[in-house]
C-alpha positions in Angstrom: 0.0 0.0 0.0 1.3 3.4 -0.8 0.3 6.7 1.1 1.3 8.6 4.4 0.5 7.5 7.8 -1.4 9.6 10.1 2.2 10.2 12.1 3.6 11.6 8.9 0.5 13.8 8.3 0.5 14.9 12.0 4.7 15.4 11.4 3.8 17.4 8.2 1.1 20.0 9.2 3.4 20.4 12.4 6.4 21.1 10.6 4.5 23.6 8.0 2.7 25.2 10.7 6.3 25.5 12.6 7.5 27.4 9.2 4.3 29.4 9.3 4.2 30.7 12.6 8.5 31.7 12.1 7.6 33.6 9.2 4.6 35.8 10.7 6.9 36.7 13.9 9.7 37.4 11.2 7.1 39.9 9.3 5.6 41.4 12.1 9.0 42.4 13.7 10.2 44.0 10.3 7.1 46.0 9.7 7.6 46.7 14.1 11.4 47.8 13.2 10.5 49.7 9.8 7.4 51.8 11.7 10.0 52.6 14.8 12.8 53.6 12.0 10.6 55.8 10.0 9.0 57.3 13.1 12.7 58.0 14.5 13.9 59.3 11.3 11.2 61.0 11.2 11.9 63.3 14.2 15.4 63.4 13.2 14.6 64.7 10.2 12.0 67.1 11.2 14.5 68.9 13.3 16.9 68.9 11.0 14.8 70.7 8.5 13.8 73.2 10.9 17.6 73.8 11.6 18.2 74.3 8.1 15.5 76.6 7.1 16.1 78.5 10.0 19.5 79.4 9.8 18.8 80.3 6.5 16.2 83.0 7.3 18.3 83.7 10.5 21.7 85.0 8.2 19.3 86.9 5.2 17.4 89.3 7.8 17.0 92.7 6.2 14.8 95.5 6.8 11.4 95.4 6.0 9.5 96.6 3.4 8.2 99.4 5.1 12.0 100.4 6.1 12.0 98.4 9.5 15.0 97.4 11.2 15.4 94.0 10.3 14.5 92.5 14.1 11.4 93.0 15.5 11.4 91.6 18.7 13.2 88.9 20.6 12.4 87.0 23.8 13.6 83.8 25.0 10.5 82.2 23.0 10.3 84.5 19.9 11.8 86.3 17.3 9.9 88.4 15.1 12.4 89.6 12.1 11.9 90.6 8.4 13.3 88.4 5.4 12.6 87.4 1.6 11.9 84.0 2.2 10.5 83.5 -1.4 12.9 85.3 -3.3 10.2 88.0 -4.5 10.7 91.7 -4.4 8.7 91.9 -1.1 10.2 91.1 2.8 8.1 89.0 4.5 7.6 89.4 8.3 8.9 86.1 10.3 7.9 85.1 13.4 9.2 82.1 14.9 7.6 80.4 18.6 6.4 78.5 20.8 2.9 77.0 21.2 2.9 74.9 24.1 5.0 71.7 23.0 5.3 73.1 19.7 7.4 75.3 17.9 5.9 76.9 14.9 6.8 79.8 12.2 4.7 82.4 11.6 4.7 84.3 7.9 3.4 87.3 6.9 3.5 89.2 3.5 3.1 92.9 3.4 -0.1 93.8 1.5 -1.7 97.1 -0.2 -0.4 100.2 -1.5 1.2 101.6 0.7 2.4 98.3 2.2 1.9 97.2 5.9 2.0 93.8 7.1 -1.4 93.0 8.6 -1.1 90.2 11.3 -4.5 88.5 10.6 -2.9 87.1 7.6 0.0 85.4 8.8 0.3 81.8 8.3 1.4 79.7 10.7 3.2 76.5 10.0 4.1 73.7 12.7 8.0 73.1 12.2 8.7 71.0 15.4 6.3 68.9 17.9 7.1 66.9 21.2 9.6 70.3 22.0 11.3 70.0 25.7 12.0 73.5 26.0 10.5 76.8 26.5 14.4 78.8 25.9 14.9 78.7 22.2 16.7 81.9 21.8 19.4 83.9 23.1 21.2 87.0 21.8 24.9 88.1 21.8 26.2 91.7 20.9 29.7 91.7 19.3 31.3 91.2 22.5 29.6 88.1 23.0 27.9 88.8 25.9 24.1 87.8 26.2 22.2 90.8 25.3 18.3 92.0 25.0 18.5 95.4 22.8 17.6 94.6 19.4 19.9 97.2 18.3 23.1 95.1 19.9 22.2 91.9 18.3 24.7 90.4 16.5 24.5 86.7 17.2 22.1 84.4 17.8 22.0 81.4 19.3 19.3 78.8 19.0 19.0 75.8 20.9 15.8 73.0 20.1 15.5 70.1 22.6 12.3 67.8 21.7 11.6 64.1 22.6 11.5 60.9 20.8 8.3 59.4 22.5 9.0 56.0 21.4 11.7 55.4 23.2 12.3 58.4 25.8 15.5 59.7 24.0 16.0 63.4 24.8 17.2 65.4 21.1 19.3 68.1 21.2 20.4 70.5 18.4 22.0 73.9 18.8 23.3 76.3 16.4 24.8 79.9 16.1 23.9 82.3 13.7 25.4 85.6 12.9 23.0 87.9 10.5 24.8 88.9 7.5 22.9 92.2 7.1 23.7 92.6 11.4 27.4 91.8 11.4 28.5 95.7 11.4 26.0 98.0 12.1 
């Protein structure tokens, strides 16, 4: 007689459902891994790009399009400072801050004839979640020396601490700006 044995179907379906169950625990803990990469990447990244863009605006402050000095206003949370972000013949108003956990960027064009930038249009854009700290900014003269006159600012330091919620890791990124349009005034 030819055929299998009940032991060598039993063996069989054991052995297959052994390859099954190896393979399913395999997938799930790549697609675990890939979600906890992208997400940490993710924050990485996001911080990153806010480092980038702001350092950017940071060194190309100008006055405004109404003839303002080029700062605003600075506190510890905020800076409020005039740049062409978009490369058009118009200065747009800049306002970066904090919201709570959040650090956002606030964008305002100047409008009419004559021009004035009217604060009901700005557009607020989330660059950062999960932030740590509430002490973004500080302000150095040319002496180095922490300063609050917008008039003595010539460096600016930045500092962004947020937290990677998956798996409690603190990051940190600082940088140091010095305003091209500030350096010898």
């Amino acid at each position: 007689m030819r055929g299998f044995t009940l032991i060598e179907i039993i063996m069989g379906i054991f052995i297959i459902s052994l390859i099954t169950f190896i393979l399913i625990f395999f997938i799930i803990n790549i697609s675990n891994f890939n979600i906890y990469f992208i997400f940490n990447l993710g924050k990485y990244q996001e911080i990153n790009n806010t480092i980038n863009i702001m350092s950017r605006e940071l060194k190309s402050m100008m006055q405004s399009s109404i003839g303002n000095y080029p700062i605003e206003k600075i506190k510890n949370n905020e800076i409020i400072f005039y740049a062409n972000i978009d490369n058009d013949n118009l200065i747009e108003k800049i306002r970066y801050f904090v919201d709570g956990s959040n650090f956002k960027k606030g964008v305002t064009k100047p409008q009419n004839n004559p021009l004035f930038y009217d604060l009901n249009q700005e557009k607020i854009i989330l660059m950062i979640s999960d932030l740590r700290n509430s002490n973004i900014f500080q302000y150095f003269n040319k002496n180095n020396e922490l300063t609050s006159d917008i008039n003595q600012v010539k460096l600016i330091k930045v500092n962004l601490i947020i937290e990677d919620i998956t798996n409690k890791k603190i990051i940190n990124r600082s940088f140091i700006v010095a305003p091209r349009n500030l350096r010898y005034k």
